[in-house]
BAROTOR-756980 format. One record per residue (C-alpha): residue number from 1; residue in three letters; x, y, z. Coordinates in steps of 0.001 Angstrom, whole numbers. Last residue first. Layout:
N
[rec NUM, "ALA", [X, Y, Z]]
...
REM end
This chain:
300
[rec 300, "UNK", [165439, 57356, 23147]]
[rec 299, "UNK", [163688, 59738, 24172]]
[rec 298, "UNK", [160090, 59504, 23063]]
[rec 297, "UNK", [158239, 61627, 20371]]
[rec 296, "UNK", [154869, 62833, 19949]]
[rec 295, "UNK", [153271, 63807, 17500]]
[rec 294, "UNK", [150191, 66403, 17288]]
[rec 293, "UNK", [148594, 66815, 13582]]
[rec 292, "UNK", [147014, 69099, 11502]]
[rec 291, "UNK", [144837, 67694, 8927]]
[rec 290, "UNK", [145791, 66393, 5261]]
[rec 289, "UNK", [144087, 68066, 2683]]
[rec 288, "UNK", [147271, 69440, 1026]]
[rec 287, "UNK", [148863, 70892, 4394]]
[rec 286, "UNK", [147781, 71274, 7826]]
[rec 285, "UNK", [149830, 72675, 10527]]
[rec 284, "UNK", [152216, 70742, 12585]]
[rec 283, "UNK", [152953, 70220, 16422]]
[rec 282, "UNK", [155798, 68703, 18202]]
[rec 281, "UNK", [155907, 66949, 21583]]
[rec 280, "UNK", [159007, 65605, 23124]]
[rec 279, "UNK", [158754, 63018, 25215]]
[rec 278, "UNK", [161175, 61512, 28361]]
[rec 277, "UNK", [161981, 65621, 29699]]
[rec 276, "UNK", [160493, 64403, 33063]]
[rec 275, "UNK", [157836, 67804, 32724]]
[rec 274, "UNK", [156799, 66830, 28709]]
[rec 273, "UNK", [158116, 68298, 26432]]
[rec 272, "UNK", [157343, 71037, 24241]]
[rec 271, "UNK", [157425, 72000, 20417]]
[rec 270, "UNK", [155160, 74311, 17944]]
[rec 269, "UNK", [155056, 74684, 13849]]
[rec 268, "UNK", [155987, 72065, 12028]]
[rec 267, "UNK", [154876, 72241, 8266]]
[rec 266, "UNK", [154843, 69133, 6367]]
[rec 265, "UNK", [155216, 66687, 9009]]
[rec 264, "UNK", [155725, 63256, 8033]]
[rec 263, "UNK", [156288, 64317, 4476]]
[rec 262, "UNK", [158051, 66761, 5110]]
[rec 261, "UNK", [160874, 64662, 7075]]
[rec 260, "UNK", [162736, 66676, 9578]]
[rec 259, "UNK", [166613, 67049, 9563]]
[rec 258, "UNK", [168323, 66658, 13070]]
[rec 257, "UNK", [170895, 69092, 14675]]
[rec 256, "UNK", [173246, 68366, 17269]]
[rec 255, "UNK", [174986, 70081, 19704]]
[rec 254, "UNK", [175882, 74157, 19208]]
[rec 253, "UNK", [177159, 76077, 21781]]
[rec 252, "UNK", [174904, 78469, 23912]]
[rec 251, "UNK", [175018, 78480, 27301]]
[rec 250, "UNK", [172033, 76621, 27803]]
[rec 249, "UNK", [173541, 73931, 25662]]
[rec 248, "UNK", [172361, 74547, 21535]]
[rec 247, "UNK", [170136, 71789, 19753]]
[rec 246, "UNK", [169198, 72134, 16211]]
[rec 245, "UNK", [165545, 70923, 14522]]
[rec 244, "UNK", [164443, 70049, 11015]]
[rec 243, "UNK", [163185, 71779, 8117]]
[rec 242, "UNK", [165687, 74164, 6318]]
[rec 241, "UNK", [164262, 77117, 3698]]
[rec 240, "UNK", [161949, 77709, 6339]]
[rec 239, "UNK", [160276, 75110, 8990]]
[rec 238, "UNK", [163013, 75718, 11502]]
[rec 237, "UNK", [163040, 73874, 15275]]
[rec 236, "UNK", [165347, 75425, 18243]]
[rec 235, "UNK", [165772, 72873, 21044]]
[rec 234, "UNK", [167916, 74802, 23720]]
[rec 233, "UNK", [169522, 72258, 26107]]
[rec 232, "UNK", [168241, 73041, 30049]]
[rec 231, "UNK", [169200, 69092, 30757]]
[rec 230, "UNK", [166207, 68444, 32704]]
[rec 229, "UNK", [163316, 70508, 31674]]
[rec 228, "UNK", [164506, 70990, 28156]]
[rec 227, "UNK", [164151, 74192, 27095]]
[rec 226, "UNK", [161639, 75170, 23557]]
[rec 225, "UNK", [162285, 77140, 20934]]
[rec 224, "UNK", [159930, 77700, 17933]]
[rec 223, "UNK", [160457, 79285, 14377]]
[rec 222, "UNK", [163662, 80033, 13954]]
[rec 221, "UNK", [164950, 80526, 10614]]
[rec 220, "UNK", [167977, 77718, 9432]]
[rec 219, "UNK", [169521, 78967, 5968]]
[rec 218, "UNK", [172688, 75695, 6648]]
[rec 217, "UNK", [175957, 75589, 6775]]
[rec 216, "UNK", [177170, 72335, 6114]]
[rec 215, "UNK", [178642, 69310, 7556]]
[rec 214, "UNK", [175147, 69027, 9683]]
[rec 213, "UNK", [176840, 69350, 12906]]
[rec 212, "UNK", [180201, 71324, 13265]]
[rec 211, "UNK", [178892, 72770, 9724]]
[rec 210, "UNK", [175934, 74026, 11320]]
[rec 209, "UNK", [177991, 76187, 13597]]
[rec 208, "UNK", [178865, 78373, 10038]]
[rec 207, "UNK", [175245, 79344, 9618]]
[rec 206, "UNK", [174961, 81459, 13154]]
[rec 205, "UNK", [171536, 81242, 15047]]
[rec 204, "UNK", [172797, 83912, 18057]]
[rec 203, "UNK", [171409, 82624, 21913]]
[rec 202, "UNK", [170423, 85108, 24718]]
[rec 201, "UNK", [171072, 88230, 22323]]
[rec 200, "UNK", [171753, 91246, 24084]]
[rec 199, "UNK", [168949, 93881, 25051]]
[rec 198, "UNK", [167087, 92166, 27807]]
[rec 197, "UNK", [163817, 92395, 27055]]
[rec 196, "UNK", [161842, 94459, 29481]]
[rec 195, "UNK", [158956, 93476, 32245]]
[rec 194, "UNK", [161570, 94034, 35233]]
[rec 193, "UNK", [160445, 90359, 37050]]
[rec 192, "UNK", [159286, 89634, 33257]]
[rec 191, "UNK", [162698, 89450, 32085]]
[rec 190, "UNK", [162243, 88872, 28210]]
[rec 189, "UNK", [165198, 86631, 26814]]
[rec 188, "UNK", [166083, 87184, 23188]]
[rec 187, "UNK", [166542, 84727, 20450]]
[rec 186, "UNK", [168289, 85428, 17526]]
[rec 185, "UNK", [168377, 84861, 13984]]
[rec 184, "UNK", [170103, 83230, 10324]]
[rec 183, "UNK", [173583, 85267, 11455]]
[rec 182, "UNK", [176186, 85978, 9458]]
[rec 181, "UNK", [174826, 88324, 7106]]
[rec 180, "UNK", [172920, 90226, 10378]]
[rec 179, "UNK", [175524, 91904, 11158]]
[rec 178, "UNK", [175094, 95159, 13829]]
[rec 177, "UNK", [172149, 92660, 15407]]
[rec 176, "UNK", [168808, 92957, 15161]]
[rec 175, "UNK", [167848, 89347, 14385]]
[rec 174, "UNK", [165715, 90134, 11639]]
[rec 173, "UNK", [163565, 87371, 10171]]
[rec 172, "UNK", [162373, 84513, 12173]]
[rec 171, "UNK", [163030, 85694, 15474]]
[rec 170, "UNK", [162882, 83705, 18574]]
[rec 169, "UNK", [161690, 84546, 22194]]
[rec 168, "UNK", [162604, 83335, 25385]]
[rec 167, "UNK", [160185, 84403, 28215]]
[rec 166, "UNK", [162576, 84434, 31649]]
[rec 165, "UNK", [162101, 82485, 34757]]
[rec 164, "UNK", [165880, 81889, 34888]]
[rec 163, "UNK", [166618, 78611, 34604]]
[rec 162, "UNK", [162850, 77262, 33365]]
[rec 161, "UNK", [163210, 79192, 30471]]
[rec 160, "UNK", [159715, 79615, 28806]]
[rec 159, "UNK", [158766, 79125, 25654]]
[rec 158, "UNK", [158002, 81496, 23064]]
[rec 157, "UNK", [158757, 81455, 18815]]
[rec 156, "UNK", [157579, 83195, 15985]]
[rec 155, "UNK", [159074, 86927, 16479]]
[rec 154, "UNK", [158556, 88138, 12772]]
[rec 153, "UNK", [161677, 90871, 13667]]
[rec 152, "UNK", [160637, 93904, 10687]]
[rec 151, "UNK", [157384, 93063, 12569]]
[rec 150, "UNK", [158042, 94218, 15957]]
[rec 149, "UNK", [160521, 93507, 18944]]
[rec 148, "UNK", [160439, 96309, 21662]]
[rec 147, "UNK", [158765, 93654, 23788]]
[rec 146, "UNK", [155982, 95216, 24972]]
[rec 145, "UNK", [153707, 93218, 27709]]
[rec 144, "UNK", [149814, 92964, 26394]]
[rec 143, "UNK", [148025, 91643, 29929]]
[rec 142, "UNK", [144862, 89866, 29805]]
[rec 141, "UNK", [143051, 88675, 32799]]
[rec 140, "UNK", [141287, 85184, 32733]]
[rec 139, "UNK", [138193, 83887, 34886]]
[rec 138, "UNK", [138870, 80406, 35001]]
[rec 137, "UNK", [141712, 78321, 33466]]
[rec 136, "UNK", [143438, 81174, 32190]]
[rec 135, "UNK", [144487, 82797, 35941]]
[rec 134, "UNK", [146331, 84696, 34203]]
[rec 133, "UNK", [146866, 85794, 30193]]
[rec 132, "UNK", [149759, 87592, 29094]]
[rec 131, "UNK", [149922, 88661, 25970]]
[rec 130, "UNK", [152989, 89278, 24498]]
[rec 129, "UNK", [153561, 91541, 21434]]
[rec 128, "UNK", [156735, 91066, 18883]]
[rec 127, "UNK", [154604, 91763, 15700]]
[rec 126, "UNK", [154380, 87669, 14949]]
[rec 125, "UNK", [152098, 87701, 18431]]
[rec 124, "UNK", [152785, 85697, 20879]]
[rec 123, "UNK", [151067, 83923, 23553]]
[rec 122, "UNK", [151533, 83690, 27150]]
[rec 121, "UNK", [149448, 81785, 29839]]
[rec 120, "UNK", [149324, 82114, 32999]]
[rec 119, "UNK", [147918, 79254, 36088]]
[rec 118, "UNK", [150908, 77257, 36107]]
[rec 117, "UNK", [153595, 78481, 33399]]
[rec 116, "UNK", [152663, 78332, 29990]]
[rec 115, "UNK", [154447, 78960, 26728]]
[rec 114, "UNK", [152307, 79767, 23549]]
[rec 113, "UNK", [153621, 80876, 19692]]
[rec 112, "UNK", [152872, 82513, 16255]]
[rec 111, "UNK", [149779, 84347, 16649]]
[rec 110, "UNK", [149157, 86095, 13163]]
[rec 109, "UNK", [145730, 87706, 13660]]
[rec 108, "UNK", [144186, 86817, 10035]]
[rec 107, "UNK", [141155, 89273, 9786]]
[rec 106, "UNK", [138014, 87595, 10421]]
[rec 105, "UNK", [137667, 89252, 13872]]
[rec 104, "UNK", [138681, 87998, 17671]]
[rec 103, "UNK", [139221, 90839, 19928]]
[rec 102, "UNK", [141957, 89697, 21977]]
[rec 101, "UNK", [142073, 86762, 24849]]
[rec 100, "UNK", [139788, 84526, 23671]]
[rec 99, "UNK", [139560, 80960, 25549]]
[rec 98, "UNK", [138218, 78009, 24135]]
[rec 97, "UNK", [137405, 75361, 25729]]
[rec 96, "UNK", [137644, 70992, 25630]]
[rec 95, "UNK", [138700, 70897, 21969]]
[rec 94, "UNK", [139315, 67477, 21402]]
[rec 93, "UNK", [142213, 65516, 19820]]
[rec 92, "UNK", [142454, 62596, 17730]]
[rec 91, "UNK", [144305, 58912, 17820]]
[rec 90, "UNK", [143294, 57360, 21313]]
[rec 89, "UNK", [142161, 60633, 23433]]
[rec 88, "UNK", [144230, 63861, 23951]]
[rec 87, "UNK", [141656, 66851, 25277]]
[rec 86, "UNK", [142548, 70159, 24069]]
[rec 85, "UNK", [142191, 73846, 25693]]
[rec 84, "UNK", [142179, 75762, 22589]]
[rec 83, "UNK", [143715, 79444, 23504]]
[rec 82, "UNK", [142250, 82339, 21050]]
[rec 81, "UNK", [143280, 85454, 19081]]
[rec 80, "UNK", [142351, 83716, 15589]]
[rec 79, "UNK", [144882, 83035, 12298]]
[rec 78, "UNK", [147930, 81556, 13686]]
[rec 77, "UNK", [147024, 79152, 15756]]
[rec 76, "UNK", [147309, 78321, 19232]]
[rec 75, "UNK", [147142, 75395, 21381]]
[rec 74, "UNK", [147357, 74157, 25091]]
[rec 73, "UNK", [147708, 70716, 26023]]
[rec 72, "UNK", [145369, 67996, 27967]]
[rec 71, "UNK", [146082, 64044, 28386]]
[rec 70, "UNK", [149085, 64115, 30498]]
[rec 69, "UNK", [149040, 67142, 31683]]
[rec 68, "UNK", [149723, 70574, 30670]]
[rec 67, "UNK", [151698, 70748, 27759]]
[rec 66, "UNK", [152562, 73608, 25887]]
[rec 65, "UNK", [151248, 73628, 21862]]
[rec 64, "UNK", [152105, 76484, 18970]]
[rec 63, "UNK", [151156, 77547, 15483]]
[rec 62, "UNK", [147945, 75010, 14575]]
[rec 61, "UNK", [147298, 76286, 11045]]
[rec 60, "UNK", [144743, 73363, 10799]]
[rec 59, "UNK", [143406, 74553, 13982]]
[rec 58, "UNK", [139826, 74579, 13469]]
[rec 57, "UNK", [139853, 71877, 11540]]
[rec 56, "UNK", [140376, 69711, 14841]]
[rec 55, "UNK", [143801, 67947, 15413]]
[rec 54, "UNK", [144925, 64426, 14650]]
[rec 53, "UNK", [146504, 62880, 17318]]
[rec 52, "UNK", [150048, 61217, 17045]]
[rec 51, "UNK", [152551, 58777, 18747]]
[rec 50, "UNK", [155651, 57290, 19116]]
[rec 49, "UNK", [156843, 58931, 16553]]
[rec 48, "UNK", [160027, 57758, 14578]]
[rec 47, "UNK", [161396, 59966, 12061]]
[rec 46, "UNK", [161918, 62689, 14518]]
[rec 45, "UNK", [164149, 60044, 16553]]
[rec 44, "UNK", [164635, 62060, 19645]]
[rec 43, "UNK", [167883, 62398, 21802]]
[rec 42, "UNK", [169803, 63791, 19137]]
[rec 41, "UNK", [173201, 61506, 19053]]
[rec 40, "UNK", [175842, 64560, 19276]]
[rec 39, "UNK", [177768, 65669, 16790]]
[rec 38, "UNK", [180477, 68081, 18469]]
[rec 37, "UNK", [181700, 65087, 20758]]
[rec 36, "UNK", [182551, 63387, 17924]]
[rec 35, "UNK", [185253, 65737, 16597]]
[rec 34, "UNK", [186780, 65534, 20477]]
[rec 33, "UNK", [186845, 61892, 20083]]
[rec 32, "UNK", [188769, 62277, 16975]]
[rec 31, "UNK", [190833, 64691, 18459]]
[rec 30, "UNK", [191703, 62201, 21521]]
[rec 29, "UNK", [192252, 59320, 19194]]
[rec 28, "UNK", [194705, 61757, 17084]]
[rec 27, "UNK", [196176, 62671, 20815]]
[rec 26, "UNK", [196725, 58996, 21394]]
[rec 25, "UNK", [198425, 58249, 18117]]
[rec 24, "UNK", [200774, 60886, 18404]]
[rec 23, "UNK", [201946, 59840, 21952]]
[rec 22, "UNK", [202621, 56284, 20630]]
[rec 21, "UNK", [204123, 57551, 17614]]
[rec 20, "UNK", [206422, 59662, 19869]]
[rec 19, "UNK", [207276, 56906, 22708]]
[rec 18, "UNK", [207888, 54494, 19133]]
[rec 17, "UNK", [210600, 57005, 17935]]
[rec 16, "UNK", [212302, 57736, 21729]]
[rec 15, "UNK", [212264, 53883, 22431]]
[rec 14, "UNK", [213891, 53361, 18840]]
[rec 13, "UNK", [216643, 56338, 19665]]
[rec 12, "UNK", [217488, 54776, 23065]]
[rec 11, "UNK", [217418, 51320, 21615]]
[rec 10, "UNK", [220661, 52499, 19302]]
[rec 9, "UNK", [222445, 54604, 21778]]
[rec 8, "UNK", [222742, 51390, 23816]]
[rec 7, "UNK", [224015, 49752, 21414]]
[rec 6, "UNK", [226039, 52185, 20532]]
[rec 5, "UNK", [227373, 51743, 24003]]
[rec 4, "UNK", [227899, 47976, 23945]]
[rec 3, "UNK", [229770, 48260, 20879]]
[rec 2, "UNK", [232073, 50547, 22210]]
[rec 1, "UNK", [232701, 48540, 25061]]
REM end
């Protein structure tokens, strides 16, 4: 009887010992799961366009492109106060019109960005200025709508949030925040239904979330943002110090994060998709005689 029981005592202990193991094993496949899930597959192979258009030589310092249909997108660049209504054909691009909306002169201008929504267009300027321009298709009216960003800030980025109807804007250089060591920028939301910026950060760049993603913290300066129509992700693209692109929720934690190659495009400057969300469009200014060039990406 005695031998019986400590018998029994015996299996008790193994079933106990392999119970735990068991259990341990399943929460280390769990946390290794959980690891994954913070290094998402980007949606977009920036390595592999799907196509490309070369742009005219009047924007090889192309700064910024919405879409608009299928074969016609809206540009800026940096150096003149004007929107280039272009025309996609087989491998280039046309300029259809162009559309001033400042006082052009030969002086650089320094407009970093365009978003569009219907029948207005917006366009930034790198001193934290909107200008608003409706009804840009025929007979436009320009708006200048103050941010209380301004140079110290270099806002380079503008898209529009299709959540809340709200301009997002990205800083290159000062995020104004109480400490600014940790962070590489900021993007603020402008709520044009009050016509103020909304005084807390809508999304903080921070150089330690890279390591979730990248396995390092990276120097990443915003210089675009775009939403996604459909999943609302925030795609947030660098050209400074770091080239390549992150990807944030709506909410604000960190995705994914893909590298760009230079030599494909040297300096990127402008992203949007495309209304389904299926292509992703990015734009890059001119470098070392080559031309500035539209790519476009699918989704994988």
């Amino acid at each position: 009887m005695r031998k019986t029981a400590g018998l029994i005592v015996l299996l008790s202990i193994l079933f106990c010992f392999c119970t735990s193991n068991a259990s341990d094993k399943t929460k280390a496949g769990t946390n290794a799961k959980s690891d994954d899930a913070q290094k998402e597959t980007f949606q977009y192979d920036l390595a592999k366009p799907a196509a490309n258009w070369t742009l005219p030589a009047e924007l090889k310092e192309v700064s910024g492109n919405s879409y608009i249909d299928a074969t016609h997108f809206l540009l800026i660049e940096d150096l003149h106060p004007i929107l280039y209504l272009m025309r996609l054909e087989k491998d280039k691009a046309v300029i259809e019109k162009q559309i001033p909306f400042a006082e052009v002169s030969d002086k650089k201008f320094d407009i970093e960005d365009i978003a569009v929504s219907g029948n207005t267009a917006y366009a930034l300027w790198s001193h934290g200025v909107v200008y608003k321009i409706e009804n840009w298709k025929g007979q436009s009216q320009v708006k200048e709508l103050n941010t209380d960003l301004d140079k110290k800030n270099n806002t380079e980025g503008l898209c529009v949030d299709p959540v809340s109807g709200n301009l997002l804007i990205a800083c290159k250089n000062e995020a104004g925040m109480d400490d600014e060591k940790k962070s590489d920028g900021a993007i603020y939301d402008f709520d044009l239904s009050k016509g103020k910026l909304n005084s807390d950060p809508f999304l903080v760049i921070e150089k330690k979330e890279f390591a979730k993603v990248a396995d390092e913290e990276l120097k990443f300066y915003p210089s675009t943002v775009a939403v996604h129509p459909g999943t609302h992700d925030v795609y947030v693209l660098s050209t400074k110090t770091s080239k390549g692109m992150v990807v944030y929720t709506h909410d604000g934690k960190i995705k994914s994060y893909q590298p760009i190659n230079a030599n494909i495009m040297p300096q990127p400057e402008g992203i949007c998709f495309s209304p389904d969300g299926n292509s992703l469009y990015i734009s890059t200014e001119g470098r070392h005689g080559e031309p500035a060039k539209l790519y476009q990406f699918n989704k994988k």
